[in-house]
ROFIDREN-573453 format. One record per residue (C-alpha): x, y, z; residue number from 1; residue in three letters. Coordinates in nm, 4 decimals. Example, Ala and Ser with C-alpha at 12.3 -4.5 7.8 and 13.67 -1.06 7.14 Angstrom:
% residues 2
c1|c2|c3|i|aa
1.2300|-0.4500|0.7800|1|ALA
1.3670|-0.1060|0.7140|2|SER
% end
This chain:
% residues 307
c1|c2|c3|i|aa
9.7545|10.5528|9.1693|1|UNK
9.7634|10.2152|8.9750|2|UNK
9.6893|9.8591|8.9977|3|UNK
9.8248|9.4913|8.9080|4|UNK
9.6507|9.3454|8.6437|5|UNK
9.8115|9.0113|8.4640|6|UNK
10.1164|9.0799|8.6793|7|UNK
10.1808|9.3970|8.5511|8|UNK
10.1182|9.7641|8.6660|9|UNK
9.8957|9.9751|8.5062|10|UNK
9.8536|10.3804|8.5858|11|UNK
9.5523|10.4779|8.7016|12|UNK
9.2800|10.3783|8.8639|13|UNK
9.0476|10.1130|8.7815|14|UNK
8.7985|10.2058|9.0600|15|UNK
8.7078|10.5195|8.9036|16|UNK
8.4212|10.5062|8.6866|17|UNK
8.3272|10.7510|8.3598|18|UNK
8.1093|10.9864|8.5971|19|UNK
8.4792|11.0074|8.8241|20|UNK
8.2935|10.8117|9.1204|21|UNK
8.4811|10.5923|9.3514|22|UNK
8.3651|10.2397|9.3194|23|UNK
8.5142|10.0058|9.5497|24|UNK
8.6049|9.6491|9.4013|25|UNK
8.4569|9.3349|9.5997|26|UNK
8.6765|9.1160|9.7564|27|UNK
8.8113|8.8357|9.6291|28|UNK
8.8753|8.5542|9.8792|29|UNK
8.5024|8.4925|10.0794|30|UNK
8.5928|8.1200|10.2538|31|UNK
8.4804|8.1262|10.6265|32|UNK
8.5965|7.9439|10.9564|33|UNK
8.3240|7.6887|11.1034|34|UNK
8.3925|7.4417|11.3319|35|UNK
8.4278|7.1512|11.1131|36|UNK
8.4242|7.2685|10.7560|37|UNK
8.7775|7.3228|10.5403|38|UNK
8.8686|7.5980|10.7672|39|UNK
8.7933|7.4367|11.0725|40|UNK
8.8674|7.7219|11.4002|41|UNK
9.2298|7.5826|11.5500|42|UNK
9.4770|7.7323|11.7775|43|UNK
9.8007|7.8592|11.5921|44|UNK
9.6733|7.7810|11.2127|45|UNK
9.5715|8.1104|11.1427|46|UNK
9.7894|8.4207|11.0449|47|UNK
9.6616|8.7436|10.9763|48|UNK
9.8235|9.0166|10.7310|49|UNK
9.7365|9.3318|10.8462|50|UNK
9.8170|9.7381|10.7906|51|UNK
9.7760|9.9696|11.0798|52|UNK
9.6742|10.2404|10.8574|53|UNK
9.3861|10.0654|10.6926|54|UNK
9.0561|10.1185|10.8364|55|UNK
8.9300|9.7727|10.6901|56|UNK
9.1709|9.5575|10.8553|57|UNK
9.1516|9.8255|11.1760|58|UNK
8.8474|9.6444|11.2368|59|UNK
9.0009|9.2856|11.2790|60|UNK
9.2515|9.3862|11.4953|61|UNK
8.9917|9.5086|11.7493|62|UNK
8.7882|9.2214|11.7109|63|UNK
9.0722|9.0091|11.8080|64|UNK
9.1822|9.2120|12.0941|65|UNK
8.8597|9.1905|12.2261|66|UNK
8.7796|8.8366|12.2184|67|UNK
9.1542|8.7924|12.3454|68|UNK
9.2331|8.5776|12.0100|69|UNK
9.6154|8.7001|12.0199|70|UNK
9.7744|8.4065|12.1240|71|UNK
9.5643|8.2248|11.8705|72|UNK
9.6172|8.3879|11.5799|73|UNK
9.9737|8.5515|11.4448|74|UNK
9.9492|8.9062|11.2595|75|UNK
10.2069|9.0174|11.0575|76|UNK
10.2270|9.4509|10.9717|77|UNK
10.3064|9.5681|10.6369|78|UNK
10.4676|9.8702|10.5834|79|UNK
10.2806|10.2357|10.6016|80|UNK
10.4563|10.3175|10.2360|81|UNK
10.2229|10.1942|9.9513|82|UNK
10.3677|10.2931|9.6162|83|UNK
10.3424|10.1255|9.2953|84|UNK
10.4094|9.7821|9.4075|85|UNK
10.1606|9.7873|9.6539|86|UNK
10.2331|9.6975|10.0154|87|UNK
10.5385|9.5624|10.1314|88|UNK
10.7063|9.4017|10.4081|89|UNK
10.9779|9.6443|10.4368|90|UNK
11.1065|9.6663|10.8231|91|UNK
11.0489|9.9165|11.0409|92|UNK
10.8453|10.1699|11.1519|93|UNK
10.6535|9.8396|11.3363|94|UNK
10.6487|9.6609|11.0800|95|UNK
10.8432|9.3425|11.1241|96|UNK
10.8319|9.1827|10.7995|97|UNK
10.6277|8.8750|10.6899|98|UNK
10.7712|8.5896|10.9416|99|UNK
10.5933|8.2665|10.7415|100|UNK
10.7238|8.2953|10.3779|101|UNK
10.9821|8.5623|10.3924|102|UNK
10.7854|8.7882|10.1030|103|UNK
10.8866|9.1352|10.0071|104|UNK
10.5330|9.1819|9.8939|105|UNK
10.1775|9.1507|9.9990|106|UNK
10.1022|9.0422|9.6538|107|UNK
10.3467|8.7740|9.7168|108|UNK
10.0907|8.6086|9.9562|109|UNK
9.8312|8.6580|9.7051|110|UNK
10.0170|8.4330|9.4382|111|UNK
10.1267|8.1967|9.6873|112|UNK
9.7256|8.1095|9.7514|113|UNK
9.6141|8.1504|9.3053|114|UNK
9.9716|8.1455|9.1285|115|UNK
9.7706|8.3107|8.8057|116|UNK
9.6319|8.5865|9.0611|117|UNK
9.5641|8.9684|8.9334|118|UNK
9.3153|9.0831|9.1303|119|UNK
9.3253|9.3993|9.3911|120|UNK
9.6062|9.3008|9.6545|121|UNK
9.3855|9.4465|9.9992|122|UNK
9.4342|9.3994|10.3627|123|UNK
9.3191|9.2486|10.5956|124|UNK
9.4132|8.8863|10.4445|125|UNK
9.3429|8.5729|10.6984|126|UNK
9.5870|8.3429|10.5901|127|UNK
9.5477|7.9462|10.6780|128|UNK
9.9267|7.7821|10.7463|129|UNK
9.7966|7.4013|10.7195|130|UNK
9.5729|7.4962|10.3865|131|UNK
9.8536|7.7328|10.2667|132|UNK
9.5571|7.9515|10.1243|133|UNK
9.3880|8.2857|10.1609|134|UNK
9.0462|8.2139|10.3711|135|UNK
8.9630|8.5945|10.3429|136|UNK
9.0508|8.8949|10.2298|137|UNK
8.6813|9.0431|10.3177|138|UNK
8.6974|9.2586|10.6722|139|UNK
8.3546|9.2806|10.7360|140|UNK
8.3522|8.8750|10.7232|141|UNK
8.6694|8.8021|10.9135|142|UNK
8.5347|9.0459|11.1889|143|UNK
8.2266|8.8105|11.2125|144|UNK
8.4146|8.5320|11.2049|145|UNK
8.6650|8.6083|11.5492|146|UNK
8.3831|8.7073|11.6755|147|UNK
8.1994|8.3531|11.7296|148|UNK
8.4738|8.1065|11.5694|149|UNK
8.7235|8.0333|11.8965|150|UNK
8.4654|8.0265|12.1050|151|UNK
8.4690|7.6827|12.2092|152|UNK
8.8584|7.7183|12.2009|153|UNK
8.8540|7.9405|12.5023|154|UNK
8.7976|8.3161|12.3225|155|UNK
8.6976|8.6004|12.5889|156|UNK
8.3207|8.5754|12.6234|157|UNK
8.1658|8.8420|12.4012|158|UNK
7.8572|8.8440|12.1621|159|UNK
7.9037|9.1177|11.9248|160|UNK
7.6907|9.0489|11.7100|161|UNK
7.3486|8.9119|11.9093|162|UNK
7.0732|8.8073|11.7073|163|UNK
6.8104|9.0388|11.9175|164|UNK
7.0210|9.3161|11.8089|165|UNK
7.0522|9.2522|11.4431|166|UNK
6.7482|9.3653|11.2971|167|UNK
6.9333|9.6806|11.4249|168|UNK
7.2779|9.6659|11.3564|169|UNK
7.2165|9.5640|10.9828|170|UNK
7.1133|9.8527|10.8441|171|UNK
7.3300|10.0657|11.0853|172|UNK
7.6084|9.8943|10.9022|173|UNK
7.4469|9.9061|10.5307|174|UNK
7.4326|10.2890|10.5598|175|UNK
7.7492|10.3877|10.7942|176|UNK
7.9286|10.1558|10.4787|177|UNK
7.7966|10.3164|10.1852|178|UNK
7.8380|10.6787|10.3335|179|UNK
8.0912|10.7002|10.5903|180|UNK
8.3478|10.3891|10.5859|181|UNK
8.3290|10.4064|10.2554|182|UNK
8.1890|10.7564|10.1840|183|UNK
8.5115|10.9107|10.2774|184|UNK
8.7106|10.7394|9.9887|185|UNK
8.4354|10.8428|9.7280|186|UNK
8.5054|11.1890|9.8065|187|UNK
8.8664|11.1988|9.8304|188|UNK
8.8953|10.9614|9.5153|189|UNK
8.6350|11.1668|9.3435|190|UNK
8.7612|11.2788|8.9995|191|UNK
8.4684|11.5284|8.9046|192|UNK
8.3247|11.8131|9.1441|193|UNK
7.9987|11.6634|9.1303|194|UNK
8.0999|11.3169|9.2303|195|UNK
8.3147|11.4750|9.5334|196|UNK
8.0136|11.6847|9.6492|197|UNK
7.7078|11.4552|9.6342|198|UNK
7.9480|11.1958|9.8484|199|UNK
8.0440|11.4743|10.1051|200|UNK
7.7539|11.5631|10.1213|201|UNK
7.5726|11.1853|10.1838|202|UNK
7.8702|11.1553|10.4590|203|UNK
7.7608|11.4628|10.6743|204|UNK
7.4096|11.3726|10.6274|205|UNK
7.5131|11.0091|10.7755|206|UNK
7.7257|11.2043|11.0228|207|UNK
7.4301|11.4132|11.1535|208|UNK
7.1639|11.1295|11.1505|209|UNK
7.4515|10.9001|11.4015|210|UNK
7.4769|11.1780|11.6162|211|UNK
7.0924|11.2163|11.6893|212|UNK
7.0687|10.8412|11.7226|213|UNK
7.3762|10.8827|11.9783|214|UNK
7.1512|11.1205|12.1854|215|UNK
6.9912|10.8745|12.4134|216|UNK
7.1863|10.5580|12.3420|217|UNK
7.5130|10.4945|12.4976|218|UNK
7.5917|10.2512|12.1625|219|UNK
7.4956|10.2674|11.8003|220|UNK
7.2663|9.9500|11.8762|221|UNK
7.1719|10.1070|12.2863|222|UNK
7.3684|10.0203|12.5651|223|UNK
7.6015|9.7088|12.4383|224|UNK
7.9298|9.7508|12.2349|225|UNK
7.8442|9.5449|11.8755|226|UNK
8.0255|9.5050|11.5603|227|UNK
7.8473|9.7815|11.4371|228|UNK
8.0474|10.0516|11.6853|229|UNK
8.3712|9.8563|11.5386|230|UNK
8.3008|9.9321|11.1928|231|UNK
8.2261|10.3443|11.2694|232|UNK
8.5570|10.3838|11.5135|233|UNK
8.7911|10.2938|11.2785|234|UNK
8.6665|10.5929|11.0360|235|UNK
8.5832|10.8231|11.2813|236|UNK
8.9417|10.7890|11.4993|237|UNK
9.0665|10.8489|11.1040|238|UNK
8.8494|11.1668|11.0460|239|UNK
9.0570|11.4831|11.1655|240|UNK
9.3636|11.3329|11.1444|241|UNK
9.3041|11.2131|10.7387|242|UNK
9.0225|11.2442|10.5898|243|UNK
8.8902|11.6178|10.7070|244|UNK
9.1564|11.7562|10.5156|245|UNK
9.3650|11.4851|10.2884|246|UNK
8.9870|11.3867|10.1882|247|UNK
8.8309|11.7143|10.1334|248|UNK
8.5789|11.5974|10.4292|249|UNK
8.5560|11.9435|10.6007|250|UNK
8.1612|12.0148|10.5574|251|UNK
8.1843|12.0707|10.9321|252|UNK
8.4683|11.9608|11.1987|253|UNK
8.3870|11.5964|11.4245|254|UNK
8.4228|11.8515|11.6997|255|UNK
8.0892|11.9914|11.6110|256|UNK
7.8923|11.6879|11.6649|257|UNK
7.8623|11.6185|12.0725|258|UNK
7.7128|11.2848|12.0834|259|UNK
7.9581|11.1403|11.8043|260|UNK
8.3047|11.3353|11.9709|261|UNK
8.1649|11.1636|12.3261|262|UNK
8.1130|10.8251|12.1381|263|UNK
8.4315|10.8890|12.0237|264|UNK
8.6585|10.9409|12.3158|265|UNK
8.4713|10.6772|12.5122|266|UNK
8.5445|10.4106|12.2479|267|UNK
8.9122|10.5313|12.1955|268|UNK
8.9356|10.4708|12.5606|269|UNK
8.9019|10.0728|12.5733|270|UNK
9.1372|9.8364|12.5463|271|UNK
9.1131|9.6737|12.2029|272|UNK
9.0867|10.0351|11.9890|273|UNK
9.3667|10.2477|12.1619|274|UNK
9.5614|9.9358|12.1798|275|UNK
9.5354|9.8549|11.7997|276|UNK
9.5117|10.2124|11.6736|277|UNK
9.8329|10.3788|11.5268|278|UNK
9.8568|10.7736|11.4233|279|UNK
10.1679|10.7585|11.2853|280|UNK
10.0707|10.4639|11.0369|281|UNK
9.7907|10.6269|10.9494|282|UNK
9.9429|10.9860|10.9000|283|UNK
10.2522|10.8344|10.6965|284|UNK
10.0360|10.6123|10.4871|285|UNK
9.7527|10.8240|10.3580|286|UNK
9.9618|11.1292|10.3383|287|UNK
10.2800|10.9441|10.1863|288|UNK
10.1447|10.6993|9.9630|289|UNK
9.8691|10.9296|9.7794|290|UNK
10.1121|11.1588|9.5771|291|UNK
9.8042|11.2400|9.3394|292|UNK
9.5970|11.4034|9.6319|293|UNK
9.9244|11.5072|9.7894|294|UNK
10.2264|11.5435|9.5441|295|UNK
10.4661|11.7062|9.8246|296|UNK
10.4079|11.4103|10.0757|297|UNK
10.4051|11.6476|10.3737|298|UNK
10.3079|11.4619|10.6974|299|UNK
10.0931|11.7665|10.9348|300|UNK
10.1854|11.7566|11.2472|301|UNK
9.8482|11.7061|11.4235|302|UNK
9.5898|11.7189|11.5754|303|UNK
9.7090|11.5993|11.8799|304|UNK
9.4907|11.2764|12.0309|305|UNK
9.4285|11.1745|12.3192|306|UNK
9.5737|10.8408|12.3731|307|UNK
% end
């Protein structure tokens, strides 16, 4: 692993800390779309940078299927490879390049918005084309923000984030972040056994407390889809695939859990999460691009998904 810093790479990982935990660096670029403000919601202004393997900018896609914001906003793939120059715009594989600026690099689009940027270069990044700025590179945020900001410009009807709901889906999403979206990289990332194991273990305990709560609700927040379901898919349609192996999260198999595989399925199944998720971006990335969990960069075969 390594990381830019002052426009040059460093080995290593500067997300590790002394104890060998996996701390995840905030995010950088935290402007918002409103409807009048400097990023003011508008047909066409917007692109998006995304990668199909990331389970961060996973969750923008979907929100932007669902509210039908594809004609409204441009995305542009990088490449599944991440090596020491971070993502690129390679072609092929589905990824088609970066069609605005011609960049070889994400971190290209980075400099274009700070030219004296350093930082972390992350997906997703929403880019603004009048602007010529980054307005985010925080998912959780740009998720919120397709969900309510086109509205008025003709988005498909869809609340997914209600405010009767959100004294529920708030801390659904505090502790689903800290131990499973997020949970997953402080175990694989882990550098001492006792950093691995007290993550694994906070992930299965999250695992086990969403599949009682999945008992008698249809949804994490009871019978309508929120943001909250958004934010778990992308991890769980990751799990067997990734990170039960390539992660070291094998405690128990997803398979074990009822309510969460039934969850599962059922939320793989509509249009907006099959249609924006990618197994062999996922595979090739996390498999390929993390030589110091897997030096031989063999790609398994399965498990085979439904689709």
């Amino acid at each position: 692993m390594g990381y830019l810093l002052n426009g040059t790479w460093h080995e290593g990982d500067p997300t590790a800390s002394e104890s060998g935990e996996f701390r995840r660096k905030a995010s950088s670029f935290r402007d918002f779309l409103t409807a009048d403000g400097k990023h003011p919601a508008a047909a066409g202004r917007y692109h998006l940078y995304v990668s199909l393997a990331c389970p961060w900018a996973h969750r923008t896609l979907i929100m932007r299927a669902l509210k039908g914001l594809e004609a409204m906003i441009g995305v542009s793939t990088v490449h599944w490879l991440m090596g020491k120059d971070g993502w690129t715009f390679e072609i092929g594989d589905g990824a088609e390049g970066d069609p605005l600026f011609g960049a070889a690099f994400l971190r290209e689009i980075y400099q274009k918005a700070d030219a004296t940027y350093s930082g972390r270069v992350t997906v997703p990044v929403l880019w603004d084309k009048e602007q010529q700025t980054i307005v985010s590179n925080e998912s959780s945020e740009i998720l919120r923000m397709f969900g309510t900001a086109f509205d008025a410009l003709g988005a498909r009807p869809g609340d997914y984030y209600p405010e009767h709901l959100r004294a529920e889906i708030d801390p659904i999403n505090v502790r689903v972040y800290e131990t499973v979206n997020n949970g997953v990289y402080k175990s694989g990332f882990a550098r001492t056994q006792t950093a691995y194991e007290t993550a694994a273990y906070a992930l299965f305990e999250t695992l086990d407390w969403l599949d009682s709560l999945l008992a008698d609700k249809e949804f994490l927040a009871g019978d309508t889809l929120t943001e909250a379901d958004i934010r778990l898919y992308t991890t769980l349609v990751r799990f067997m695939p990734v990170y039960a192996f390539h992660f070291k999260c094998n405690l128990r198999p997803l398979d074990d859990y009822g309510n969460l595989s039934v969850y599962l399925a059922k939320l793989h199944a509509m249009d907006g999460f099959h249609t924006t998720t990618d197994f062999t971006h996922i595979k090739n990335h996390y498999y390929q691009s993390h030589e110091s969990i897997n030096p031989t960069r063999i790609v398994p075969i399965g498990p085979r998904i439904a689709p």
